[in-house]
Residue frames relative to the residue before (quaternion, step in Angstrom):
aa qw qx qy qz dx dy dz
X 1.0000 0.0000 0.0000 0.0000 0.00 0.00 0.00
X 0.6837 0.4641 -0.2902 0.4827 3.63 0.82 -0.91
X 0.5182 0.7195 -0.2415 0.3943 3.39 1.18 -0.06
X 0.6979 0.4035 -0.1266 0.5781 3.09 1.23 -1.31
X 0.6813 0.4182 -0.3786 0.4664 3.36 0.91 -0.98
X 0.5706 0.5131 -0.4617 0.4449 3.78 0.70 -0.35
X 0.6014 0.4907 -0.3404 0.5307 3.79 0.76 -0.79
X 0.5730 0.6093 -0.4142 0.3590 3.87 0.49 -0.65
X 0.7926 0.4735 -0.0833 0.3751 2.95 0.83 -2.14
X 0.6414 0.4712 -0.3620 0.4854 3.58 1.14 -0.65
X 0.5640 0.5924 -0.3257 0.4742 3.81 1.46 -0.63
X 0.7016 0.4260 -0.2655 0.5057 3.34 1.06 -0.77
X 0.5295 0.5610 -0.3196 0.5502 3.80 1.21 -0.59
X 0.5892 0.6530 -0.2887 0.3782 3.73 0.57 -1.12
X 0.6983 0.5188 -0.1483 0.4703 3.12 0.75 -2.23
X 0.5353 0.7354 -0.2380 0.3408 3.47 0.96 -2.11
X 0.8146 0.2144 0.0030 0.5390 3.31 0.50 -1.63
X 0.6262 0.4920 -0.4061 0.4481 3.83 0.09 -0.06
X 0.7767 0.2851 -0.1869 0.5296 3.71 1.01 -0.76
X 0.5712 0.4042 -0.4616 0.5453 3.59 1.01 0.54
X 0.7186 0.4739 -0.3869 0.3306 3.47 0.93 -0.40
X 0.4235 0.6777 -0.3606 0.4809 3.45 2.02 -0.85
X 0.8424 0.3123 -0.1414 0.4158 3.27 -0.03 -1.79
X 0.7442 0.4288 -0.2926 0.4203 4.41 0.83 -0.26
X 0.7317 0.3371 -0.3051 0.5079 3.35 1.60 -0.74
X 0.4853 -0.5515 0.5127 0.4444 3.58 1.15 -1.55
X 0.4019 0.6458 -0.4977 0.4169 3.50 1.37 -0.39
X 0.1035 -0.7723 0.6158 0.1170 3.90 0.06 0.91
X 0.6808 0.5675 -0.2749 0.3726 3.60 1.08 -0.84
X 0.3899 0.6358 -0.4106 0.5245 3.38 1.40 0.06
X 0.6265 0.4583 -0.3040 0.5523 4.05 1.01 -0.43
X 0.2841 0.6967 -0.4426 0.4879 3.64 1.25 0.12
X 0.8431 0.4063 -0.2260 0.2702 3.23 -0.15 -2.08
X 0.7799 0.4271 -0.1288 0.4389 3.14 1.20 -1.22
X 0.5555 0.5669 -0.1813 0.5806 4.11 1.34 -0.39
X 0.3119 -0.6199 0.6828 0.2285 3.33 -1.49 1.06
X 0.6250 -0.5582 0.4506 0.3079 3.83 -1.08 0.81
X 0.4767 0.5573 -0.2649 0.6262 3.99 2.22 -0.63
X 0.5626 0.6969 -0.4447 0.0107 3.40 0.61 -0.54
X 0.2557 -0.8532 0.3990 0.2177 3.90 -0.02 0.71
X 0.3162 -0.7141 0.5788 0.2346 4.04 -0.55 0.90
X 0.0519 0.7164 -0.6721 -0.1799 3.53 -0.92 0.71
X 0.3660 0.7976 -0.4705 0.0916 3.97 1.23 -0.40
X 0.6308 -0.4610 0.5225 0.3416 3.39 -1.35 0.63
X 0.6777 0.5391 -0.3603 0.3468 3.87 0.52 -0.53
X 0.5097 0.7332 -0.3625 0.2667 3.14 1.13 -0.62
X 0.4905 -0.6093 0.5692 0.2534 3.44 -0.86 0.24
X 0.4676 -0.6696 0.4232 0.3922 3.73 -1.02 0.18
X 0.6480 0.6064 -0.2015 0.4145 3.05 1.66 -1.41
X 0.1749 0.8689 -0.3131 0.3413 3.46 2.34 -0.56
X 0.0143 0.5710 -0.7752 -0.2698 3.85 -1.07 -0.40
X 0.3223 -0.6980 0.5793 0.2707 3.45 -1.01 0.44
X 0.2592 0.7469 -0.5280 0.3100 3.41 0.22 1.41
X 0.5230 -0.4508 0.4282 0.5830 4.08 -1.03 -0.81
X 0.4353 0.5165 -0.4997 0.5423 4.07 1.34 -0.65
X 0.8533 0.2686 -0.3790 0.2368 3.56 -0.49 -0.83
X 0.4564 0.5397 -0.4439 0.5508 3.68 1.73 -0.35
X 0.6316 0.5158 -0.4168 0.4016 3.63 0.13 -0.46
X 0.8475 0.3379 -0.2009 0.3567 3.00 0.79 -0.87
X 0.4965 0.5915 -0.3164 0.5509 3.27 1.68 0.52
X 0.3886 0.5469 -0.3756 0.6394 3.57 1.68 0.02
X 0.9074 0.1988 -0.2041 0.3089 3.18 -0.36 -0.83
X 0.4863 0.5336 -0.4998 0.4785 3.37 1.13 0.00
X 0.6484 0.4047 -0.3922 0.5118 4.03 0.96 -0.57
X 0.7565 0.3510 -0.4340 0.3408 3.66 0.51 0.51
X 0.5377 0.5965 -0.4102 0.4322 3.23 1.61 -0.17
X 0.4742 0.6567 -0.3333 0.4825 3.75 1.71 -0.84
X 0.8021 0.0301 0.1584 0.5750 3.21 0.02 -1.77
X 0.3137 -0.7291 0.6045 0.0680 3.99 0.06 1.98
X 0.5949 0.5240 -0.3902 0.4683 4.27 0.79 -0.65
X 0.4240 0.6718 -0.6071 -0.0163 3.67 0.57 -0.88
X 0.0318 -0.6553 0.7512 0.0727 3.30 -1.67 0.25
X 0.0910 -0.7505 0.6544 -0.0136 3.42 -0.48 1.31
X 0.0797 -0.7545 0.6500 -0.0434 3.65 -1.71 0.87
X 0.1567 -0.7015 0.6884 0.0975 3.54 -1.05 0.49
X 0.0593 -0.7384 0.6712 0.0282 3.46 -1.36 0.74
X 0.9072 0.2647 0.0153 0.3267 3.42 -0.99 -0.12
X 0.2817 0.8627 -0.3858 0.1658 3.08 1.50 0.83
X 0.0462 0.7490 -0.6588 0.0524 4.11 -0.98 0.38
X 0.5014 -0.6277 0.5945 -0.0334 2.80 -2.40 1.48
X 0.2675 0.6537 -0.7078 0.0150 3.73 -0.71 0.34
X 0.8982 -0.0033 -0.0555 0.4361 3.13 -1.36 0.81
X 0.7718 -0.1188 0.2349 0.5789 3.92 -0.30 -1.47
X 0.8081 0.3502 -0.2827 0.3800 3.34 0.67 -0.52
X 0.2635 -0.6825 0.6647 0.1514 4.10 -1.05 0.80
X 0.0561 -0.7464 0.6630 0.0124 3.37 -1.39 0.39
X 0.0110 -0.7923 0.5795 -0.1906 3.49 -0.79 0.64
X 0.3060 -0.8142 0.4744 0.1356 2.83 -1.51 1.33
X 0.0521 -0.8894 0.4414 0.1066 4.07 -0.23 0.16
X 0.2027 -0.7798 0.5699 0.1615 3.50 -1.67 0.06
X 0.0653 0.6791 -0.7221 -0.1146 3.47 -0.72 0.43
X 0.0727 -0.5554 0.8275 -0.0393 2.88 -2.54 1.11
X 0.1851 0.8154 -0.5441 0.0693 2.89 -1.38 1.22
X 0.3117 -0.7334 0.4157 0.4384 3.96 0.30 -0.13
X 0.3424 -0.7477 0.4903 0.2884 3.78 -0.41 1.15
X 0.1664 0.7888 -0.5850 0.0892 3.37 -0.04 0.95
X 0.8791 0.2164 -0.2575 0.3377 3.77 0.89 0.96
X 0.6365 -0.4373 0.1115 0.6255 3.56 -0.18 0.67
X 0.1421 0.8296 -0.5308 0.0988 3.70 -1.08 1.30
X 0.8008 -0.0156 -0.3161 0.5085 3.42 -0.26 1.62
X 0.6382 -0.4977 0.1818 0.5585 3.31 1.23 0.65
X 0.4140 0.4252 -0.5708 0.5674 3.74 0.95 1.39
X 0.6922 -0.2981 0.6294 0.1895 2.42 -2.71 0.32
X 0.5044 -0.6798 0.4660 0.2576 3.44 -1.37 1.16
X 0.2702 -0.8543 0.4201 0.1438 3.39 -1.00 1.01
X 0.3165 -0.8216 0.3098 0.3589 3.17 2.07 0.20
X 0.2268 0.7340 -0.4586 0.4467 3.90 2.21 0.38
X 0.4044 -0.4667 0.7510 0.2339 4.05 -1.22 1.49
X 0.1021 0.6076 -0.7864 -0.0440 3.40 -1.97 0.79
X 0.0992 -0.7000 0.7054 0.0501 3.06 -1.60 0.57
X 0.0250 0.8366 -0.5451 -0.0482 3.28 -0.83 1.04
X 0.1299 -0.8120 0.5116 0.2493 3.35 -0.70 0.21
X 0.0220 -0.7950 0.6055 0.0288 4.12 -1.01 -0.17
X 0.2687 -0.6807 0.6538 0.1922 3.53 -1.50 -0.24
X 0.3291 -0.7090 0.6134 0.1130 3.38 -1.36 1.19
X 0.0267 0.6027 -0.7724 -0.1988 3.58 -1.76 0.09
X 0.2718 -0.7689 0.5778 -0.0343 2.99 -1.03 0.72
X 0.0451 0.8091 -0.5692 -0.1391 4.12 0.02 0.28
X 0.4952 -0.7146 0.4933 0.0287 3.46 -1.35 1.06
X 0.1300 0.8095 -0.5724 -0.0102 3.65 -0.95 0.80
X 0.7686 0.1632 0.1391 0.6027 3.53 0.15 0.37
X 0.5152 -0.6384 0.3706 0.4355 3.58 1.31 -0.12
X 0.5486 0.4756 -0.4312 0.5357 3.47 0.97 0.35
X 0.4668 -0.5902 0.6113 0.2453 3.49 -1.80 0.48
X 0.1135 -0.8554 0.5017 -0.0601 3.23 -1.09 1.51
X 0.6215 0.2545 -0.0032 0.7409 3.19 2.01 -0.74
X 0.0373 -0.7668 0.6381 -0.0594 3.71 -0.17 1.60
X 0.2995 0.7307 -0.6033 -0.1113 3.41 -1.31 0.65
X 0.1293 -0.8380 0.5292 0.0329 3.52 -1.00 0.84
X 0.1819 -0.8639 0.4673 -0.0461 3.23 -1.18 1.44
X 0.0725 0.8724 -0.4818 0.0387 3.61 0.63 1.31
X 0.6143 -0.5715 0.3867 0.3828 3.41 -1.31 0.57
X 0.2746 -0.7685 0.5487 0.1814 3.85 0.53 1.31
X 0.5579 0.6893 -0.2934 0.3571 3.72 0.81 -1.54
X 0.7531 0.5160 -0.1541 0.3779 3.10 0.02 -1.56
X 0.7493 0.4776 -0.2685 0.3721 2.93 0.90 -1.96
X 0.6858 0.6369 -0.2178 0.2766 3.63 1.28 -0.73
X 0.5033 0.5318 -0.2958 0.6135 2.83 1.85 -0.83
X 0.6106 0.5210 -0.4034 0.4394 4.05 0.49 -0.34
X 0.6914 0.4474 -0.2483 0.5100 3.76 1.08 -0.51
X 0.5912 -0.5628 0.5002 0.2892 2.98 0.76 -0.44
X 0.7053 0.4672 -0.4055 0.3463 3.71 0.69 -0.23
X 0.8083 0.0704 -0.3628 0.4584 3.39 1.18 0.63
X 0.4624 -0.6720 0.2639 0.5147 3.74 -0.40 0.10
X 0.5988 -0.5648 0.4739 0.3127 3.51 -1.26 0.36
């Protein structure tokens, strides 16, 4: 038993650090450590134009730092059952550059969302991510609040 829970925690430490460093430094390759290269995006965030791959999750990282260059990503409340982790998070950043195919609005956003995530081997094979899209619009400006 003390086994597994040590394996949990270093899975949860792994995750912890690889997606605060992706989404706070840019080190996209830091999603490497923790992702099968198979890994498949099903998240609501995705774009259509999007592949739903770790390339296209990468590339949804970095379009939220080219948007908002301040990001500060966090995770809170994270938990294991079986293969799958889940986990709650926040980004805040100040959109100060072109960001979902708009003009910067120089508008503070804060968004918040939940991940599932499915496990093989300790790596992430089945990504999904659910951010408050709503909100996130009404912070740009492209709808009213």
């Amino acid at each position: 038993m003390n086994m597994v829970i040590n394996a949990s925690e270093e899975i949860k430490t792994n995750i912890l650090n690889s997606f605060t460093d992706a989404f706070n430094n840019g080190n996209l390759s830091a999603l490497d450590t923790i992702c099968a290269p198979d890994l498949i995006d099903h998240s609501t965030a995705a774009t259509p134009i999007q592949s739903y791959n770790l390339e296209g999750f990468k590339g949804r990282v970095n379009g939220h730092r080219v948007g908002m260059p301040d990001l500060r990503f966090s995770i809170t409340n994270m938990v294991i059952e079986g293969d799958l982790i889940s986990f709650q998070w926040e980004m805040k950043g100040t959109n100060s550059g072109p960001y979902l195919g708009r003009p910067a609005t120089g508008n503070p956003i804060r968004i918040v969302g939940m991940n599932l995530e499915r496990l093989e081997n300790g790596k992430i094979v089945e990504h999904w991510s659910y951010p408050d899209k709503l909100s996130l619009m009404e912070q740009l400006g492209v709808m009213p609040a």
